[in-house]
C-alpha positions, -999 to 999 in steps of 0.1 A, spaced: 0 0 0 16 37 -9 2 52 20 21 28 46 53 32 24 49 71 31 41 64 67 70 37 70 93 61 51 89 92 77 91 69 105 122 56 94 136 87 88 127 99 126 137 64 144 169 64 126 159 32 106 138 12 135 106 -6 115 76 3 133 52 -13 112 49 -48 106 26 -64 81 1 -90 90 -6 -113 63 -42 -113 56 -47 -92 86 -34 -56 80 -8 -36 97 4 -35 133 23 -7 150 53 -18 172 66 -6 205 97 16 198 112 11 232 112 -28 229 128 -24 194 150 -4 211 157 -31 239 161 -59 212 184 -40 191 206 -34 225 205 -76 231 216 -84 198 246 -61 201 257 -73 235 255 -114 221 272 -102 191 
């Protein structure tokens, strides 16, 4: 859909790259919490 590409795009731009939608097949779209992308991005640093 354009209009989540345009939402996804200015997201991404604020986050610094972060997605905050996700795509449900045959559902729609769900909006994620930035602080536990944020947390998960911080895990996969340390293990790495």
């Amino acid at each position: 859909d354009v209009f989540i590409c345009k939402i996804r795009r200015k997201l991404k731009a604020l986050t610094g790259g972060d997605p905050l939608i996700a795509t449900v097949w045959g559902r729609g779209y769900v909006l994620r919490d930035p602080t536990s992308l944020r947390g998960a991005k911080t895990r996969r640093q340390a293990a790495g």
